[in-house]
N, C-alpha and C positions, 0 to 999 in steps of 0.2 A: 377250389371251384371258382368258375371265374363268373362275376357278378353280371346280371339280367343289366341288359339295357337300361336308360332310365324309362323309355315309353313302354318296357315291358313287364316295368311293376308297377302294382294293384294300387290306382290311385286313390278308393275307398276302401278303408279298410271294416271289414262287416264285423269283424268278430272283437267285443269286449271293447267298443266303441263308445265314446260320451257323446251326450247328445249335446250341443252347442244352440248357441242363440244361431236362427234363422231355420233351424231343423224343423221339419214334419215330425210329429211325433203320434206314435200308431198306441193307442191305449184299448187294453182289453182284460176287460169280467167277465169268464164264463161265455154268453153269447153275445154281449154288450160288448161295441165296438166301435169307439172314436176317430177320429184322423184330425190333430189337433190345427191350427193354423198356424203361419210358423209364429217360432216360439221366441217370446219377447219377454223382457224383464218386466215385471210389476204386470201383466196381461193374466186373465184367468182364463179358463172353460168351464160354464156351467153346463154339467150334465143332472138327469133326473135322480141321480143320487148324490147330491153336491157337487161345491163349488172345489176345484184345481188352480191351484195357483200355476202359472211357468215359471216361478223362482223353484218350483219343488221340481221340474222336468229338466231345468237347466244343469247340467253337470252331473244327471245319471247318465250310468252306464245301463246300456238295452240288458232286458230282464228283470231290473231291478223295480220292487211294489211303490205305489205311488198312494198316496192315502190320500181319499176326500176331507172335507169338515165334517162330514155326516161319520166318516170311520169307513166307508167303506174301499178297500184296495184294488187299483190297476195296475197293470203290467206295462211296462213300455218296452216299446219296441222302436225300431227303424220298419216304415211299412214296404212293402212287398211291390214290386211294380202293377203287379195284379192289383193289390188292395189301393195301391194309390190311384191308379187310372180310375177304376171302378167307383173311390169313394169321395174322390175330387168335385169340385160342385162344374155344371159344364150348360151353356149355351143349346148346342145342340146333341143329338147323339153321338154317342162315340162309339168307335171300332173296338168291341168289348178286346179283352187278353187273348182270350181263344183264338179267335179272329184272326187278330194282329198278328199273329206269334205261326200258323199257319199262311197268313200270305207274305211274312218274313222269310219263310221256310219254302214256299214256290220260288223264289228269286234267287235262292241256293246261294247267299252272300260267304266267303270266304275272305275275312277283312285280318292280316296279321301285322304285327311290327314290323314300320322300316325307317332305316334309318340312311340316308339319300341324300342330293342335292336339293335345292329349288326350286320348283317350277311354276310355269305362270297360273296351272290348272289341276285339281287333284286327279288323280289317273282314275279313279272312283266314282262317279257322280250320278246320284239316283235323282230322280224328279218325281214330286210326289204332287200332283195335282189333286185342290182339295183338302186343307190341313183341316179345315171340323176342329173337333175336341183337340185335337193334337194325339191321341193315344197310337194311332200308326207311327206317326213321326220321332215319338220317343224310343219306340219299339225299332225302328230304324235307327237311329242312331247309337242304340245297344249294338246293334249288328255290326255297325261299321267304326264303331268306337275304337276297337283296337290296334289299327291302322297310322292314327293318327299319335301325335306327341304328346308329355303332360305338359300345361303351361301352369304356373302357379296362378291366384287369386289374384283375378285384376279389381280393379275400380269400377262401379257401375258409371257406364257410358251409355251413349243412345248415338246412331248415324242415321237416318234417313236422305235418301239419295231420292228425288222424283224421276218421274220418267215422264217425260213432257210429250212424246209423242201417243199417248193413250188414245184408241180407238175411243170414238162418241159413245156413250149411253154407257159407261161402267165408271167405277168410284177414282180416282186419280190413284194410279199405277204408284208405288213407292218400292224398293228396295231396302230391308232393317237388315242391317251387319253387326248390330251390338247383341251384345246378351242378356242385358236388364232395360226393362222397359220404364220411360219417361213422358210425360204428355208432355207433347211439343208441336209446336204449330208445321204442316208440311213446307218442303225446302229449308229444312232447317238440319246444322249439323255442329252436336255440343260436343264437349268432351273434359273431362274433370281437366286433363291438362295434355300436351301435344303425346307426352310419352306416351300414353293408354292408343294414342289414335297409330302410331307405329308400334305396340306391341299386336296391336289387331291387322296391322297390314302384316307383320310379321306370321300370327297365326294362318291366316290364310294362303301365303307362300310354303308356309312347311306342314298342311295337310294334304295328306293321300287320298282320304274319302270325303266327302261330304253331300250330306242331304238337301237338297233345294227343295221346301217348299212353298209351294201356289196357291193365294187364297186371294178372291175376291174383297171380302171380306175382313177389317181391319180388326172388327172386333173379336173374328176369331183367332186373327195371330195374335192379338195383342192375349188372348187367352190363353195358346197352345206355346205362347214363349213364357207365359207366367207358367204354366203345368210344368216346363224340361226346366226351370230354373230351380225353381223348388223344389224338385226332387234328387236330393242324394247332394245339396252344394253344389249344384249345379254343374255334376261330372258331364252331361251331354253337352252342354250350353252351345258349344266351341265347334258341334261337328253338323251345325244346322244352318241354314242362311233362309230368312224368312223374308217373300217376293209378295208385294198385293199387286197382286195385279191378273189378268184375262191368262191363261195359260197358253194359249196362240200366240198373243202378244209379247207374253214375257220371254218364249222361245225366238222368236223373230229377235227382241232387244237381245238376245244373249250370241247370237248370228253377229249379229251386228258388232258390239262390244271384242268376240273374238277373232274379229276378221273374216269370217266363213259366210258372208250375205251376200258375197259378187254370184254372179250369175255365171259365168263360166268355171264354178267351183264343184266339181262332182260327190268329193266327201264335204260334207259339211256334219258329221256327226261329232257329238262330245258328250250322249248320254249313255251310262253301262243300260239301267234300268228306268223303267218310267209307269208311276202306278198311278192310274186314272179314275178318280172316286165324284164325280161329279156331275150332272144333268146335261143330258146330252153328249153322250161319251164319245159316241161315233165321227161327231163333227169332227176331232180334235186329232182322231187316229191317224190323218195322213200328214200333218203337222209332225205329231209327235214319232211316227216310224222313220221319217228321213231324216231324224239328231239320233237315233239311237243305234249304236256300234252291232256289228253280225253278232248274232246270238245273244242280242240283249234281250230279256222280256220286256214285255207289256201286259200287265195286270189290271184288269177290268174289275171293279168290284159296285153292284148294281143290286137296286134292292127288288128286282123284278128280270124274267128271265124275256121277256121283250125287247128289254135293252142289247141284252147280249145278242140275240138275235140282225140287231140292228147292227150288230159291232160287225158281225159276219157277214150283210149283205156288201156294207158300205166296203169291205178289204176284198169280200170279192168281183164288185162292179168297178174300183176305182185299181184293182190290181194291185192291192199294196204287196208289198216284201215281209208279209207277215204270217206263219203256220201258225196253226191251230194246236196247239198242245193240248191241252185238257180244260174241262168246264166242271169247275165243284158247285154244290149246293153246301152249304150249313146253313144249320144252324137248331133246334132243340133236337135232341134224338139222336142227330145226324153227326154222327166222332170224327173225325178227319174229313169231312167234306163227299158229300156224295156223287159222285159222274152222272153227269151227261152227255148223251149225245144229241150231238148237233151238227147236223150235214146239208149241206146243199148240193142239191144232186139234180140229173136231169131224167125225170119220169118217162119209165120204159113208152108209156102211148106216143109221149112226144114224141121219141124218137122214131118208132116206126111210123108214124105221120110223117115226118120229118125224111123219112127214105123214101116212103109210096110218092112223096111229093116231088125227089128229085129226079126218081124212077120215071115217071110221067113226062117231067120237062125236065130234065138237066142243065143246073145252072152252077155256079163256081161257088162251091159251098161259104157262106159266111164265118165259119169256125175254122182253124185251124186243123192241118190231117192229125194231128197227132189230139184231136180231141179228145177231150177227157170226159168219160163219161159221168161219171161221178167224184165229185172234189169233196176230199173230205175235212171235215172241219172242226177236230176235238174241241171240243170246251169243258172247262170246268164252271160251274156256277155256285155261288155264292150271294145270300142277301136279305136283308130284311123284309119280307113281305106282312105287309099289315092287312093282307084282304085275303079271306078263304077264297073267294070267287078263283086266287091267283092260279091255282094246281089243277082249275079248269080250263088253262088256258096255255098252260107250258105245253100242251100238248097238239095245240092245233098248228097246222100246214099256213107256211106262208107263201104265197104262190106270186112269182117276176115276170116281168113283160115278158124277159126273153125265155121263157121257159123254166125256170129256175123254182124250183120250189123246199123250201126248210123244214126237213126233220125233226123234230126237240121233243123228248122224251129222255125218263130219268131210266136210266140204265138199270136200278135193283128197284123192284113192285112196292117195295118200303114207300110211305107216304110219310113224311114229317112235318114239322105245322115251325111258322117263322125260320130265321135266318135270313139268307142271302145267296147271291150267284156271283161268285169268280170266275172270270174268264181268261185264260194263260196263253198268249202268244211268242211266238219266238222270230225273232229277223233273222231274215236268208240273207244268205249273199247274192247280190244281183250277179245274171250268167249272160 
């Protein structure tokens, strides 16, 4: 039988594995459930049944009991991406597993082995505006992991690259291309020695996928590259590139960067996917739909179904190239995301107003003949809602100068309390 590729064998191996210094180690009694910090020689855990050395965790193999000084026994384990996201300490909220692992699953990623030439750009490249906790980001580069090559264990390095043209009133834009984190003053660029800094141009030439994420925010990437590091020896590290910087602006520098910023250039696209988790989503939307390739999605995820509303006006007053696929809600109650509808339509009164008036004085109608009378506009929703008052208000009419007015209402009578609203578009082809 002829042997697997090497990017197509299993570069952790889960089963009958030793735990090594730098590992997460998952301990559990019964309902009693640790997530240790990684694990250092001479370092202990005190828990409220005694104290754990990590000389006694270093060099088990997962399963095997672990004895306090008090007597009493844990299990170790390698933790679960669920139990790690969930039990990791975090800044701010994070996009629980459920979550994640569903709006992984609306983006429909199909990432397999290849093995290719060169190129200057992976064929792959999702943009995730918004990194937070980091738990979407890891959950994404699960998806698109297999795509890419194994590299062995490098050296911890640090690159920071600034971006000197950063729009007024945000934190100085920077670019991290490394995979372990260093405090280092910005404009600064270290490296254990030149090799490390070409095996990292080298990784970057022979990836297929990878994840771009956008955070304002330094202290959350400097968090959400500590999360993908630490888990598993850091098998994701490699298929992530972490941007601080304004998400308009970091697309504008990446135009730039690729050549695609001239003005006489019609395709300037180089995103598959683009998933938008941030305040103010709508502003960003006609930015981010002219880099993203036909049939790419756009993934709204909002902790209020207002927003999403807002996402629908803005695509249909400014005409983007964006459908309406579907709008979920989760979250308790709610198993795979519940539908909404969300239409903007044009009210039957208007319109016969709208005849009696040309009826009287005929004049050269301002719409097009092939007027649409009603556009419809699936969404799905999804979101954390922290206010009852909210589910009074999903429901109300939002009414447009030009006549336009927003249906939103959940599709099954079921009422559920917290989650969120996803909202799923798709890019047309311009005709």
């Amino acid at each position: 039988m002829r042997p697997l590729p090497l990017n197509c064998r299993r570069f952790f191996n889960t089963c009958a594995e030793i735990l090594q210094e730098g590992d997460r180690a998952l301990l559990r009694h019964k309902d009693i459930v640790f997530l240790t910090k990684p694990l250092r020689p001479y370092d202990k855990l005190d828990t409220h049944h005694g104290v754990i050395s990590h000389n006694c965790i270093i060099g088990k193999r997962v399963r095997d009991l672990i004895t306090t000084n008090t007597g009493l026994d844990y299990r170790v384990n390698f933790p679960t991406l669920e139990e790690y996201v969930t039990m990791t300490p975090r800044f701010v909220t994070p996009i629980y597993p459920q979550y994640a692992n569903l709006m992984v699953s609306l983006l429909d990623i199909h990432a397999s082995p290849q093995i290719g030439s060169v190129k200057s750009h992976p064929e792959l490249e999702i943009l995730e505006a918004g990194t937070g906790h980091g738990s979407l980001t890891i959950h994404l580069a699960r998806a698109i992991h297999a795509a890419n090559p194994l590299w062995p264990e490098k050296k911890a390095r640090f690159s920071l690259v600034t971006n000197d043209n950063q729009p007024p009133g945000l934190p100085h834009s920077s670019t991290i291309t490394d995979r372990l984190y260093t405090d280092l003053p910005p404009s600064t660029v270290v490296a254990e020695d030149q090799d490390n800094l070409t095996k990292d141009g080298e990784i970057q030439q022979h990836r297929h996928a990878v994840i771009h994420t956008v955070d304002i925010s330094s202290r959350n990437l400097k968090q959400a590259r500590k999360l993908i590091r630490e888990f598993r020896r850091g098998q994701y590290a490699n298929d992530v590139e972490f941007h601080a910087s304004e998400v308009s602006a970091w697309i504008d520098q990446q135009l730039t960067l690729r050549g695609k910023h001239k003005p006489e250039l019609i395709d300037k696209t180089f995103l598959s996917h683009i998933i938008l988790d941030l305040p103010k989503t709508h502003q960003h939307l006609e930015k981010a739909a002219s880099v993203l390739h036909v049939d790419g999605r756009v993934l709204v995820f909002c902790p209020s179904i207002t927003q999403i509303i807002a996402c629908v006006k803005e695509i249909e007053n400014k005409q983007l190239l964006l459908e309406l696929d579907q709008v979920l809600e989760v979250g308790d109650g709610v198993a795979g995301g519940r539908g909404w509808d969300v239409r903007a339509v044009h009210p039957k009164a208007h319109l016969r107003e709208e005849q009696k008036r040309q009826s009287v004085n005929p004049v050269e109608p301002d719409v097009p003949a092939t007027d649409k009378t009603q556009g419809t506009l699936g969404i799905d929703q999804r979101s954390l809602v922290n206010e009852s008052s909210e589910q009074d208000r999903v429901a109300a009419t939002f009414k447009e100068e030009l006549g336009w007015e927003i249906i939103c209402r959940p599709k099954i009578k079921a009422v559920g309390t917290g989650g969120g609203f996803m909202g799923l578009w798709r890019k047309m082809r311009r005709t």
